[in-house]
C-alpha positions in Angstrom: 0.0 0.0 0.0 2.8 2.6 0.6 4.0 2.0 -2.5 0.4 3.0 -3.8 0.4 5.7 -2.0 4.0 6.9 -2.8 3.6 6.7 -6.6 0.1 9.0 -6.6 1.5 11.9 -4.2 4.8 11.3 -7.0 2.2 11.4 -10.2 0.3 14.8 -8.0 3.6 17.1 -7.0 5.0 15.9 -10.4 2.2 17.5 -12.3 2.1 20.6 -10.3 6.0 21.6 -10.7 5.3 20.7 -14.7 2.5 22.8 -14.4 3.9 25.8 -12.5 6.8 26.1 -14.5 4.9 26.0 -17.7 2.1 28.8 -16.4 5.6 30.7 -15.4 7.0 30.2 -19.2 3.8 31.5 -20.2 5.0 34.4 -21.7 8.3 33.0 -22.8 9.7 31.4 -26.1 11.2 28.6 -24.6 8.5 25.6 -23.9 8.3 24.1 -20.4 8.7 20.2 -20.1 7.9 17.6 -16.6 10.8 16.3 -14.7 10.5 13.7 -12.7 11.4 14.3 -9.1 11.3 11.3 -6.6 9.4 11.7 -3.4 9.2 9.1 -0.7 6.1 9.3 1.9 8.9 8.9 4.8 11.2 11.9 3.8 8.1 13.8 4.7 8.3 13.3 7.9 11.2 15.0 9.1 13.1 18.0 8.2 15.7 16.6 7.3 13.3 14.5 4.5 11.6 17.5 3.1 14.5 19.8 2.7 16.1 16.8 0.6 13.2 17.2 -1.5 12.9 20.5 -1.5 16.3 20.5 -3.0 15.7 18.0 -5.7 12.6 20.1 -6.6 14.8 23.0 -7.0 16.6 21.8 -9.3 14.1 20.0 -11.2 12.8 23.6 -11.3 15.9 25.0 -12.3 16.1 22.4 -15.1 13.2 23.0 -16.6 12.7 26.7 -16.3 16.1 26.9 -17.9 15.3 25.0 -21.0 15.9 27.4 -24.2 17.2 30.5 -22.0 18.7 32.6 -23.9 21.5 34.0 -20.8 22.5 37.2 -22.1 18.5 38.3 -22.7 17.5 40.1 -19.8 13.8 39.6 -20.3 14.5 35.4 -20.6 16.7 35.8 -17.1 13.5 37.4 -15.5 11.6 35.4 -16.8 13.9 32.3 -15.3 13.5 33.5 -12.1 10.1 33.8 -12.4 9.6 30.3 -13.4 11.9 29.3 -10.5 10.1 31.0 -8.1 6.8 30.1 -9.3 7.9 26.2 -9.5 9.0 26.1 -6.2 6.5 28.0 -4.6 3.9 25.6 -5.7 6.0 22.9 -4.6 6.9 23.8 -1.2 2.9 23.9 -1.1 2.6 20.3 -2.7 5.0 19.5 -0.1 2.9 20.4 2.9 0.1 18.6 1.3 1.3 15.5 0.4 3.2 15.6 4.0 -0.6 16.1 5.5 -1.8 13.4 3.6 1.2 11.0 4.2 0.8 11.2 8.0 -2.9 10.7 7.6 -2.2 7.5 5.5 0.1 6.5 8.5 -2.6 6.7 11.1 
């Protein structure tokens, strides 16, 4: 059952950081793609757990917000850090909600 339970809140936060970094890219050229970042219902119990994930997220976000940046365009740079900040806002959020629902599922 955990491993039920691991793959949908995967499947879930996956599809919100694909989905936040494509509504941030919005209004860039470059086109957003999903990356897949693992997330075990045990690392979201500690801090320790979540700020490992929170890392891998970042750079999952980093990854795919940076796809087709053009560096020296200071419009695509802004809009990078947008993306960033948009991807990882909504998946610190997905984080506290997957970490709700995985210490309901452990009750």
């Amino acid at each position: 059952m955990t491993n039920g339970i691991e793959n949908n809140l995967r499947n879930i936060f996956l599809a919100t950081l694909a989905s936040a970094a494509m509504l941030a890219l919005a209004a860039a050229p470059a086109q957003a793609a999903g990356v897949a970042v693992k997330v075990a219902s045990h690392e979201l119990l500690s801090a320790e757990g979540r700020a490992a994930v929170e890392a891998r997220v970042e750079h999952a976000a980093r990854m795919v917000c940076s796809s087709g940046t053009e560096w020296k365009d200071l419009r695509a740079r802004a809009n990078y850090r947008a993306c960033v900040a948009s991807a990882m806002e909504s998946g610190k959020t997905r984080i506290a909600d997957l970490r709700a629902s995985s210490q309901m599922a452990s009750r």
